[in-house]
C-alpha positions in Angstrom: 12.3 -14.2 32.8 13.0 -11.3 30.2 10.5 -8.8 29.9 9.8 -6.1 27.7 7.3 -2.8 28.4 4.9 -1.0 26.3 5.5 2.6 25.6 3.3 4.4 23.3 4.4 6.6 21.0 3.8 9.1 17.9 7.0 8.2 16.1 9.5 5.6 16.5 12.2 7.0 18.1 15.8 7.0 15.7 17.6 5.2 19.1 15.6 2.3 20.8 16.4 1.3 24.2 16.4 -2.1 25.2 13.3 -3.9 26.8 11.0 -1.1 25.6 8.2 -2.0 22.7 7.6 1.1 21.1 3.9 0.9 19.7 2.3 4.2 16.9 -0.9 3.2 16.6 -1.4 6.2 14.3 1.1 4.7 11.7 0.8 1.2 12.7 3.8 0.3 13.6 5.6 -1.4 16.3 9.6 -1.5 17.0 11.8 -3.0 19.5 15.2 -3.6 20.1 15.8 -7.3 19.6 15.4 -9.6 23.0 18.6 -11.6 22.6 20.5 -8.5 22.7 22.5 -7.9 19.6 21.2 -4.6 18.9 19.2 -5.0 15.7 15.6 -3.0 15.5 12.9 -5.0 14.8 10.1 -3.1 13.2 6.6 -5.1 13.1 3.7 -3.5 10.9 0.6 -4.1 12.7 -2.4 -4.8 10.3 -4.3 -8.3 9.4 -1.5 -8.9 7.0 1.3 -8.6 9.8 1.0 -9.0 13.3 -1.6 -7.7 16.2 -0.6 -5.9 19.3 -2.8 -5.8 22.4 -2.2 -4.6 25.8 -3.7 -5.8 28.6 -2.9 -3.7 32.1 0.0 -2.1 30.4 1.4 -4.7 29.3 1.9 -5.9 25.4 1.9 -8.9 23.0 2.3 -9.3 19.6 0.9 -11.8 17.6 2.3 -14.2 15.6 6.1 -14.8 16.8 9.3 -12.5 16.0 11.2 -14.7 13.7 14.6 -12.3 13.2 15.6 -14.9 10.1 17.6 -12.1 8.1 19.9 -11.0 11.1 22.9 -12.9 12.6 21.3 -13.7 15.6 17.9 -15.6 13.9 16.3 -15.2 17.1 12.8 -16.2 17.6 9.9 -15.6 20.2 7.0 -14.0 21.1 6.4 -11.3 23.4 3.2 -12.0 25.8 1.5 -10.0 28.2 5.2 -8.0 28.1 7.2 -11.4 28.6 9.8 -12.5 25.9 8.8 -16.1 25.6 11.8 -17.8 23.2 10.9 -20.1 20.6 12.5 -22.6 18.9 15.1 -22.2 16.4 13.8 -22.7 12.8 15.4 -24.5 10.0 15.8 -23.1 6.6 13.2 -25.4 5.3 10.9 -24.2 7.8 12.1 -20.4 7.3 10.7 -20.7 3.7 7.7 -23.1 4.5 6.6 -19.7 6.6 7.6 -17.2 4.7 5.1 -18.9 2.1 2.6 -19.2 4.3 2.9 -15.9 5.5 2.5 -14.5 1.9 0.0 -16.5 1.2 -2.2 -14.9 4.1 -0.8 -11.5 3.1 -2.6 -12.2 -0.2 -6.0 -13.4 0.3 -6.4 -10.7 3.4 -5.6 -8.2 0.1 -8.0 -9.6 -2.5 -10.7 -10.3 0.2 -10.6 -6.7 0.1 -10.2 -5.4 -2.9 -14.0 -5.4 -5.0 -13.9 -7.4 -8.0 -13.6 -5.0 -11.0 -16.9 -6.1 -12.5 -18.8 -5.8 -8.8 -17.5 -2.3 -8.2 -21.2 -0.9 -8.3 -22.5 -3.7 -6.2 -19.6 -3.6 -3.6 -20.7 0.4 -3.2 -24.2 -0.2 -3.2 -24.1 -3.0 -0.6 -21.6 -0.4 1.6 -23.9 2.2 1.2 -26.5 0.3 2.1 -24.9 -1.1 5.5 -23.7 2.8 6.4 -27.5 3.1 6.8 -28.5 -0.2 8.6 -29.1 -2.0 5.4 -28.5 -5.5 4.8 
């Protein structure tokens, strides 16, 4: 069983170790070396468009699944309660099925935040309104 430890940190350090998830809250970022050992950093934005990180007693997951698709190794897994759990190997058809997916998320997270240009007034008024307790 491969595992992998949390260590929280300002800034990304320039050299990674291995095993470590390096987690900056402040920038939302995440960054490990990859868990099948070839080197490569993996860096993981963590907002509703990316992925989550939680930690529970120390120890971290990230959601959804590290799919390394662009380096030589196309590794893919999750990391869970600081476990690497591997994950099957996806085909270029799936590759692309999930990259569309995935933008397609990124996107309507986006424009479910973004006021519509002729609601601007009422998108204010109604944030106003629920600083104070409003409805």
């Amino acid at each position: 069983m491969k595992t992998i430890t949390l260590q929280r940190v300002q800034y990304l350090p320039k050299q990674l170790s291995s095993d470590i998830l390096y987690v900056s809250e402040e920038y939302a970022v995440a960054g490990h070396l990859c868990a099948c050992g070839c080197g490569s950093k993996v860096i993981t934005p963590l907002n509703p468009a990316g992925w989550n990180f939680t930690e529970r007693d120390g120890r971290p997951t990230l959601r959804p699944s590290i799919g390394n698709w662009q380096l030589p190794c196309r590794s893919h897994y999750l990391i869970t309660n600081g476990v690497i759990q591997w994950a099957g190997q996806w085909s270029d058809e799936q590759i692309a099925a999930g990259r569309r997916a995935e933008e397609m998320r990124r996107q309507a997270y986006y424009a479910s935040r973004t006021p519509e240009q002729s609601g601007f007034w009422s998108w204010l008024w109604q944030g106003v309104r629920q600083l104070f307790g409003g409805k």
